[in-house]
C-alpha positions, -999 to 999 in steps of 0.1 A, spaced: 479 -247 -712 452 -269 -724 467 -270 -758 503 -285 -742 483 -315 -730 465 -324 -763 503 -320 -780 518 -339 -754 494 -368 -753 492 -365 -794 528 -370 -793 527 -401 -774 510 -419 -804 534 -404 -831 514 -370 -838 527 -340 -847 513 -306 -843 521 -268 -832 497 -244 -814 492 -209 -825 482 -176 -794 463 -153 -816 471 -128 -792 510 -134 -803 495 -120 -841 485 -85 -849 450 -98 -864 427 -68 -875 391 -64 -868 366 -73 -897 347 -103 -914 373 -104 -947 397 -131 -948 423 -105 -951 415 -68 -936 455 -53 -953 473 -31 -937 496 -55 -922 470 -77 -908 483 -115 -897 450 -134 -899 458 -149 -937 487 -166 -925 469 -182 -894 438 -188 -915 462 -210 -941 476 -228 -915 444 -237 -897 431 -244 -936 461 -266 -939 458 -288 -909 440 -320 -902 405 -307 -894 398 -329 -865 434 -320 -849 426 -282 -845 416 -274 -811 408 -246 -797 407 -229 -761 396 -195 -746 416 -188 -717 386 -166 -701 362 -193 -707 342 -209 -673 315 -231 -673 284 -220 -679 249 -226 -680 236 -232 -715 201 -218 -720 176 -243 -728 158 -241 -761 125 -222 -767 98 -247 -765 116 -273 -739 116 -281 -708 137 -260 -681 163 -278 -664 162 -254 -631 128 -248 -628 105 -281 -627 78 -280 -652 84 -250 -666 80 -244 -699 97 -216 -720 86 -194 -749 108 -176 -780 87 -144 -760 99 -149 -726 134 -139 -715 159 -160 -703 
């Protein structure tokens, strides 16, 4: 895993840090910090709260590279000269 390296590497220069897999938690659906009914995310959420800000990292393990759309109003990357519009699909 991605987070193993950043640990490992950390480590070499005398920084500590764990990584959490959300999918390890039983984490409810909702937008509240806390959905009850057993739900794990207030714990995680402290943690992450508690932690150097700029040492959280965080990976999706079905993310792939992809193609950012460009802005409305700028220049297309893929199509020379081509301008786009908030009115025109991507």
């Amino acid at each position: 895993m991605i987070a193993d390296q950043v640990l490992t590497e950390r480590a070499s220069h005398e920084v500590t840090g764990d990584k959490i897999r959300l999918v390890d938690y039983d984490i409810r659906p909702g937008v509240d910090t806390d959905m009850g009914d057993g739900d794990q995310w207030p714990e995680i959420r402290r943690r992450i709260l508690d932690a150097v800000p700029e040492a959280v990292a965080a990976t999706n393990a079905t993310a792939a590279p992809q193609r950012r759309p460009p802005r409305a109003g700028t220049a297309d990357t893929t199509v020379p000269g081509r301008e786009l519009n908030a009115a025109q699909p991507l």
